[in-house]
Phi, psi and omega in degrees: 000312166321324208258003159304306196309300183295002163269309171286346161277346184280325217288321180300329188282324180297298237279296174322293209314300183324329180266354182299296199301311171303332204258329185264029158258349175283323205248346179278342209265331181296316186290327177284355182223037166293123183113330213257137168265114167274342155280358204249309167302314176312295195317350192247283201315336202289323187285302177264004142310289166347296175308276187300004181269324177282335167317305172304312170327270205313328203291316187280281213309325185279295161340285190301326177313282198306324154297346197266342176278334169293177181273013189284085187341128157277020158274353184246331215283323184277327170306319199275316193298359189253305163329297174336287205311269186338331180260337162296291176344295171300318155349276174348280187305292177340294194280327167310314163320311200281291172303327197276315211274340165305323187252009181233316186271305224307312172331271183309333152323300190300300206287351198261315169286020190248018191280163167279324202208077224272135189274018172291180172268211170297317205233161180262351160302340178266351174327143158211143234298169181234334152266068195293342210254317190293233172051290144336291186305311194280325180308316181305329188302315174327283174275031149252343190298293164310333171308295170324312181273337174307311192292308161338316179288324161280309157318308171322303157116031164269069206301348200278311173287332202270291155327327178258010152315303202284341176312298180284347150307249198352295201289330207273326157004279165309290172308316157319293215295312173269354168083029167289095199265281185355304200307298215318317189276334203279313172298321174304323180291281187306353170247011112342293197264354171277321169304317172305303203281343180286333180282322187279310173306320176291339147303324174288297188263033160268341190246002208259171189264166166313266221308347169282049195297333177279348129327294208289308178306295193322301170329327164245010158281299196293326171338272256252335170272324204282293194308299188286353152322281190301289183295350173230320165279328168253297205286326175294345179265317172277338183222344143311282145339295172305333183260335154329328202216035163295170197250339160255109192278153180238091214276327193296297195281321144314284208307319202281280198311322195294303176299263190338327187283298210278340154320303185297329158345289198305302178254053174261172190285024149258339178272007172259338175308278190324315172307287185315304179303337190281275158300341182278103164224036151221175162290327177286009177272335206239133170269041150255009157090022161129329161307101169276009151287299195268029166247335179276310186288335191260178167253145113303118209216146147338303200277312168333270168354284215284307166344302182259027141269339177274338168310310206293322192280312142357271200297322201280356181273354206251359183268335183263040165275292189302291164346306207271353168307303178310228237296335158305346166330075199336126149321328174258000143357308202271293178311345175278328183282355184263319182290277212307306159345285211281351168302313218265324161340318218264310190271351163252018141300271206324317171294322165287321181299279171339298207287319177278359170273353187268296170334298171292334178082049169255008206268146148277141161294347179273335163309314167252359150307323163322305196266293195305307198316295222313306186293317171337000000 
C-alpha cells in the first residue's frame, strides 16, 4: 500500500515539475517574441519555402538543358548549377541590402544620434527598427534562402554545413523577433558577400584540371584570406563581442549566434586540411582526388560518390580479370610463348655474330655462303 503511495506521489511531483517546465519555456518564448505573431510567420516562411523549392526546381531543369551541351562532367553539373543559384541569390540580396541601409537605416542613425538624448543602446548595431512590417517582409526571403540551402545540404549528407546553416537561421531569426534591423542587413551584407566570393572560388576550381596544383593553392590562398577576414577579424569583434557584453543582454542570442560561430570555427579551411591528411589516403577518398588544395576548395556530393564508386569497382573488376588471365593460361600457350622467346634470341645472336665478322674483314665468301645455307 506504501509504495502505491509513493508512486503516486513521485508520479504527482513528475507532473509539477513538467508544468513547471511547459510554463516557464512559454513565458520565456513570450519574452523573445513580444510583439511578433509567430503563427503568421511560420505561415509566411511556409509559403515561401515552398515559392523557393519551386523556383530552385525550375532554375535547375533550364540550367541543366544548357549544361548538358557543355563540356562540363555530370557529376559537377548539379554543384555548378546550385553555385550559379547561391551567387545570384547573394548577388541580390547583397546590393538590395546595401542600398537599402545606405538610403533607409543610416538617415535614421544619423537623425537618432543627433538627439540631445539619443534612444539606441551603446552600440548601433542594436537600432532597433521603427518599421517592423517593411523589416519583416524582406527578411523572411533571407531565412527561407538559408533554410533551402540547409535542406540541399542534407540531401547531400553533408550535416556539418548544413547544421551550421539552421544556426544561422535561428540567430538572423532571433534578430527579426527583437527588431535589430542594423544587426540583421550589416550581417546579412557581410555574409553575402563572403558567400559570393566562396562560391566563385568553388567554381574556378571545379573547372581547373588536377595538374594545375599552383591554381589551387593560389585558390585556396584567397579561401583562407576571405575566411579568416570574416571569422576572426569581423564578426568577433564587430559583432560577437559586442553583443556578449550588450547593455541590454540576450542569452537566447548569445547561445545561437556563439554556436554558429564554432560551428564554422569547425569547419573551416585549416581544419579541413588537417582532416584531409588524416583520413584522406588514397585519391579516391576526396573529391579533390588527391589535392588538398582541391579537396578543401571543392563539395563533396552524391553523384561524385557514386562516380568514384563506380570507378573504384571498374579498377578492381578489371585487376582480378587480368590476375586470373595470369593464372589460367593453357600450358601449352606459355610453351609457344617460350619457342617464340628463345627463336628471336637466337636470330639476334646470329645477326651479331654477322655483323662483327663484317666489321674485322674475316668473312670468306665461302664462310659466308657457308653461314647462309646454315640460316637457310
Amino acid at each position: 500500500m506504501s509504495s502505491i503511495i509513493d508512486f503516486k506521489v513521485g508520479f504527482t511531483e513528475i507532473t509539477n515539475l513538467y508544468l513547471y517546465i511547459h510554463w516557464a519555456m512559454r513565458e520565456k518564448l513570450y519574452l523573445i517574441v513580444d510583439g511578433v505573431n509567430i503563427n503568421e510567420i511560420t505561415n509566411q516562411l511556409f509559403w515561401i519555402f515552398i515559392l523557393f523549392c519551386f523556383g530552385f526546381y525550375i532554375f535547375y531543369e533550364l540550367f541543366y538543358v544548357f549544361l548538358k551541351s557543355s563540356k562540363i562532367k555530370y557529376y559537377k553539373r548539379k554543384q555548378f548549377a546550385r553555385s550559379i543559384w547561391n551567387i545570384a541569390f547573394c548577388s541580390s540580396s547583397a546590393v538590395f541590402l546595401y542600398y537599402y541601409h545606405e538610403y533607409m537605416i543610416s538617415p535614421q542613425l544619423v537623425r537618432n544620434t543627433s538627439r540631445l538624448f539619443p534612444t539606441m543602446s551603446d552600440n548601433t548595431i542594436f537600432y532597433v527598427s521603427q518599421s517592423c512590417e517593411r523589416f519583416k517582409m524582406y527578411s523572411l526571403f533571407i531565412i527561407t534562402f538559408y533554410l533551402h540551402a540547409a535542406m540541399l545540404d542534407l540531401r547531400e549528407n553533408d550535416y556539418c554545413e548544413a547544421g551550421s546553416k539552421l544556426l544561422y537561421t535561428l540567430t538572423i531569426f532571433l534578430l527579426i523577433c527583437y527588431k535589430f534591423e542594423n544587426y540583421f542587413v550589416i550581417l546579412n551584407l557581410n555574409q553575402g558577400i563572403f558567400n559570393i566570393m566562396t562560391e566563385c572560388l568553388f567554381l574556378l576550381a571545379l573547372q581547373t584540371f588536377n595538374r594545375n596544383r599552383l591554381v589551387h593553392q593560389v585558390l585556396l590562398g584567397f579561401r583562407i584570406a576571405s575566411w579568416s577576414h570574416v571569422f576572426i577579424s569581423l564578426l568577433p569583434f564587430k559583432y560577437l563581442v559586442p553583443t556578449l557584453f550588450a547593455k541590454n543582454f540576450k542569452f537566447t542570442l548569445n547561445l545561437f549566434i556563439w554556436l554558429w560561430y564554432g560551428l564554422s570555427i569547425w569547419n573551416s579551411p585549416v581544419l579541413q586540411y588537417f582532416y584531409h591528411q588524416i583520413y584522406h589516403n588514397s585519391p579516391t577518398d576526396c573529391a579533390g582526388e588527391g589535392s588538398a588544395a582541391k579537396c578543401i576548395l571543392l563539395k563533396d556530393s552524391l553523384e561524385f560518390r557514386h562516380f568514384k564508386t563506380l570507378r573504384k569497382s571498374y579498377l578492381e573488376i578489371r585487376l582480378a580479370r587480368e590476375k586470373m588471365n595470369a593464372v589460367a593460361e593453357p600450358p601449352q600457350q606459355k610453351e609457344n610463348y617460350s619457342a617464340k622467346t628463345f627463336q628471336a634470341i637466337k636470330c639476334i645472336m646470329t645477326l651479331k655474330r654477322k655483323l662483327r665478322r663484317i666489321r674485322e674483314g674475316r668473312d670468306s665468301p665461302q664462310d659466308v655462303s657457308s653461314n647462309n645455307s646454315m640460316d637457310e
